[in-house]
C-alpha positions in Angstrom: 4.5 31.2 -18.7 2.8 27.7 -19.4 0.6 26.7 -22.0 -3.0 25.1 -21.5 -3.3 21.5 -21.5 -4.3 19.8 -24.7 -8.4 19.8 -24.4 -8.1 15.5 -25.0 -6.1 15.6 -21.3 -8.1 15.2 -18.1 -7.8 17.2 -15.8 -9.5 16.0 -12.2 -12.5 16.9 -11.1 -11.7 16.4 -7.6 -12.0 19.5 -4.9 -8.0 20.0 -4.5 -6.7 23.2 -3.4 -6.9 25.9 -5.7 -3.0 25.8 -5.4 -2.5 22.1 -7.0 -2.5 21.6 -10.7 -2.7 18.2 -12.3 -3.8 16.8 -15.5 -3.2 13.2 -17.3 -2.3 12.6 -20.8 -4.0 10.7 -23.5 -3.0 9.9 -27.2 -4.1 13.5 -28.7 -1.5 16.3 -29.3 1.8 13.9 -30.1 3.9 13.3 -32.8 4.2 9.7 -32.8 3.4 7.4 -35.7 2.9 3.8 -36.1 1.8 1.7 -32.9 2.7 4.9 -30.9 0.8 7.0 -32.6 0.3 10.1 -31.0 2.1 11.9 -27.7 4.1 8.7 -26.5 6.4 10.2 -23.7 7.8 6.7 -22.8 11.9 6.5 -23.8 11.6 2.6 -23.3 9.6 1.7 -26.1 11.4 1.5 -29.4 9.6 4.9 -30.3 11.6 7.2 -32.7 13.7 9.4 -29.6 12.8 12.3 -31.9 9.7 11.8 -31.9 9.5 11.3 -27.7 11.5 14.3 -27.3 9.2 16.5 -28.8 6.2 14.8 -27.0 8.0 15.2 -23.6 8.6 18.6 -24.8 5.1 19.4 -25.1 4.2 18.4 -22.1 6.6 20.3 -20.3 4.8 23.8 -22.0 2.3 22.7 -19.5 4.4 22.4 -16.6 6.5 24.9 -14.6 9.4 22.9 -14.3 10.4 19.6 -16.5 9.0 16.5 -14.5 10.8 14.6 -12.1 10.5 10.9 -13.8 11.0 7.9 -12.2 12.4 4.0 -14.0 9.6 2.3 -12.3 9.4 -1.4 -11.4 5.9 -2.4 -9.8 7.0 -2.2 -6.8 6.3 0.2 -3.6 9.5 2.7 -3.4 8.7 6.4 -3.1 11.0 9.0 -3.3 11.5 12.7 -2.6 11.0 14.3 -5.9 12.4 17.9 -4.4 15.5 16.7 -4.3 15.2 13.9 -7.2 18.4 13.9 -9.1 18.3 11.3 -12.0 16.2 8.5 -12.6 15.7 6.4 -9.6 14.0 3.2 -9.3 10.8 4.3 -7.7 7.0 3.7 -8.7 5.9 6.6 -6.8 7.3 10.4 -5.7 6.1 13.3 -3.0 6.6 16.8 -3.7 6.2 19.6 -1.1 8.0 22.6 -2.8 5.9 24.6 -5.7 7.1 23.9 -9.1 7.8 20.4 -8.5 6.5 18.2 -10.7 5.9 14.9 -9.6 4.9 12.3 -12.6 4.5 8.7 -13.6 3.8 6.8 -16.7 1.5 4.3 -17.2 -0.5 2.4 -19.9 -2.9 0.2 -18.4 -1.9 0.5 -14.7 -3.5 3.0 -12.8 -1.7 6.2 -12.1 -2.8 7.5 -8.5 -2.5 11.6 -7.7 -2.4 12.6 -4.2 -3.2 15.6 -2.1 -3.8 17.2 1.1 -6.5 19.8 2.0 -4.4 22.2 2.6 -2.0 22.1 -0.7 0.8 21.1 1.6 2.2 18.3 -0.3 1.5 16.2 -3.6 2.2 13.0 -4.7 1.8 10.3 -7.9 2.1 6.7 -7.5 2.5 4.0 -10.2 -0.3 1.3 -9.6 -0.1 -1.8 -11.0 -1.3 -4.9 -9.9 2.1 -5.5 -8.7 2.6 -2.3 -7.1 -0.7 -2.4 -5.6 -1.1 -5.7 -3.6 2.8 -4.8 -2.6 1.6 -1.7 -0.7 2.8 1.4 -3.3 -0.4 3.2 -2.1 -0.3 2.9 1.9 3.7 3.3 1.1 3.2 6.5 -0.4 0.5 8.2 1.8 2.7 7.5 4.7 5.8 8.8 2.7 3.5 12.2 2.5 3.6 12.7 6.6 -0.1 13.6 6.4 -3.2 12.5 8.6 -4.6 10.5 6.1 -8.1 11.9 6.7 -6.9 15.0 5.3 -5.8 13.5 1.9 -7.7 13.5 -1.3 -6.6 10.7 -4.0 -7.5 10.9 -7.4 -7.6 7.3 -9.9 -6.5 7.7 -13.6 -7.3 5.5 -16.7 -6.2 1.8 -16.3 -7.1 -1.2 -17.6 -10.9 -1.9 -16.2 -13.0 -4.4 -14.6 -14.2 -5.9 -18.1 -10.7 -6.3 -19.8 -8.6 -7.4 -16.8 -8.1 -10.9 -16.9 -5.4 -12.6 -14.4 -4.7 -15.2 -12.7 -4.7 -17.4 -9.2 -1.7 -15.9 -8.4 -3.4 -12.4 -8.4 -6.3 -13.0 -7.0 -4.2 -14.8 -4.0 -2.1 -11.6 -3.9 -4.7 -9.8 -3.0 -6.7 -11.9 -0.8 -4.7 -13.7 1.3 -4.3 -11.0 3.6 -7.4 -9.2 2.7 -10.1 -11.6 2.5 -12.4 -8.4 1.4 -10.7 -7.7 -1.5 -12.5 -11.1 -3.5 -15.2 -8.4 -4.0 -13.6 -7.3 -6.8 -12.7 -10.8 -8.7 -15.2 -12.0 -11.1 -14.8 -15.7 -12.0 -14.3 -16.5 -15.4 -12.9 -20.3 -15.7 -11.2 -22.3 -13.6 -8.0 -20.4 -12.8 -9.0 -16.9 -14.6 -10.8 -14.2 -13.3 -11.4 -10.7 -13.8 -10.1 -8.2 -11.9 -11.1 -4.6 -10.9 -8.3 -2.9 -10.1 -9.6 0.3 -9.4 -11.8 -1.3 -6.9 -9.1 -2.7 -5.3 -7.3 1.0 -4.8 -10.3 2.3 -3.8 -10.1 -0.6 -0.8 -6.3 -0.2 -0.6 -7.0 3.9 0.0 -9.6 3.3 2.8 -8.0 0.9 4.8 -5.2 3.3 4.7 -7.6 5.8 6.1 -8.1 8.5 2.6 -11.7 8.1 2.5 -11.9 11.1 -0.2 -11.3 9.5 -3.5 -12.2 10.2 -7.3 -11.7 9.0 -10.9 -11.2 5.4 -12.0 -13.5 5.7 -14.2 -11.9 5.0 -17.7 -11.1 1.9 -19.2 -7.5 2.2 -21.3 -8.2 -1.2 -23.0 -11.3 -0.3 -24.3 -10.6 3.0 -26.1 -7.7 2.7 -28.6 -8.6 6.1 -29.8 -7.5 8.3 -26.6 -5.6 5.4 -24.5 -2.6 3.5 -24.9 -2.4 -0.3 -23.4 -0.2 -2.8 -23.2 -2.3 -5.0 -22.6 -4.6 -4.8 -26.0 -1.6 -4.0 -28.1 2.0 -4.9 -26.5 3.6 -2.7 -28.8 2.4 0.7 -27.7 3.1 4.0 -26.2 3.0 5.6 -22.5 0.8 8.0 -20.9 1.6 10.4 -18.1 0.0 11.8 -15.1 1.7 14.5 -13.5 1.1 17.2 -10.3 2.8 20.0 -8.7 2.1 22.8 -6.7 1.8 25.8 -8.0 3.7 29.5 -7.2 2.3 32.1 -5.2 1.9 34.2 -8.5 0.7 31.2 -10.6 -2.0 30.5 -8.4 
């Protein structure tokens, strides 16, 4: 038996299958104290372990099963989290069997949930800028082995359009081979620019064919109250988005 999300956490509103459950953390319901003050559930960030265990452990009340984690890397692996043993280098993971729980952590980049219409298969993908101009998105969809018509995507707090300020190098990441993608680059000063990430998943997800997509909506930079972000703070905590599919008798 699993408890109910904290009320703080979002759950989509996106018309998935009665059969898929997913929800993203925020700040409320944690432990942590100090710059991670609140339910940090990242191991890597000089958190007390105590602390993140308990977090972690709350979130797992939620869950049927303990989530399959992944040591992500901005980049575009994805791997089978039914048969996930340990902590692979992977930004995003599939799931097909109920119970699975496939999960990401992010604070600032965009965390990315994934399902079909017909509750077949989930997935969660870790969606930096990094990760997204290197193709994590179109690498995950066709990792899932579903007509991507058929998918539904869902777009998580990151870091938005009025906070994101980067570079040449990104916007040439992004535009060299997608000339449409300078949309969503506002110029700032020579050599800085803002960037709107979740525009540019929204673009990534259609030319991959997903034409359903929802969310992307909140801002992580701009509310230090519910959202951790590296970018405002450096020193700070991780938040998690997780899915699965649930059992017969959960359902």
């Amino acid at each position: 038996m699993t408890t109910a999300p904290h009320p703080d956490w979002i759950v989509p509103d996106w018309p998935a299958p009665a059969g898929v459950r997913a929800c993203m953390t925020t700040r409320a319901g944690g432990l942590s104290q100090g710059p991670w003050a609140g339910l940090n559930l990242g191991l890597r960030c000089d958190d007390d372990p105590a602390a993140v265990a308990e977090n972690r452990a709350r979130l797992e009340r939620c869950l049927p099963q303990p989530p399959k984690w992944l040591a992500q890397v901005h980049g575009s692996t994805v791997v089978d989290a039914d048969t996930l043993d340990g902590l692979p280098q992977a930004d995003a993971s599939v799931a097909r069997q109920p119970g699975t729980v496939c999960a990401i952590q992010v604070a600032d980049c965009l965390p990315v949930l994934f399902t079909d219409r017909a509750g077949s298969c989930v997935a969660a993908a870790h969606a930096g800028w990094r990760g997204l101009a290197g193709g994590v998105l179109a690498s995950t969809i066709a990792r899932m082995g579903v007509a991507p018509a058929d998918l539904l995507a869902w777009i998580g707090p990151g870091i938005g359009p009025a906070a994101f300020e980067v570079g040449d190098d990104v916007l040439q990441a992004f535009c060299n081979d997608h000339p449409e993608n300078r949309a969503a680059f506002q110029a700032l000063h020579p050599g800085k620019w803002l960037c709107d990430l979740p525009a540019l998943a929204r673009k990534a997800l259609r030319r991959s064919g997903v034409g359903q997509v929802y969310g992307g909506r909140w801002c992580t930079y701009s509310d230090p109250q519910r959202f951790y972000s590296y970018r405002r703070d450096r020193i700070t905590g991780r938040m998690a988005a997780v899915i699965w599919k649930a059992a017969m008798n959960d359902e």
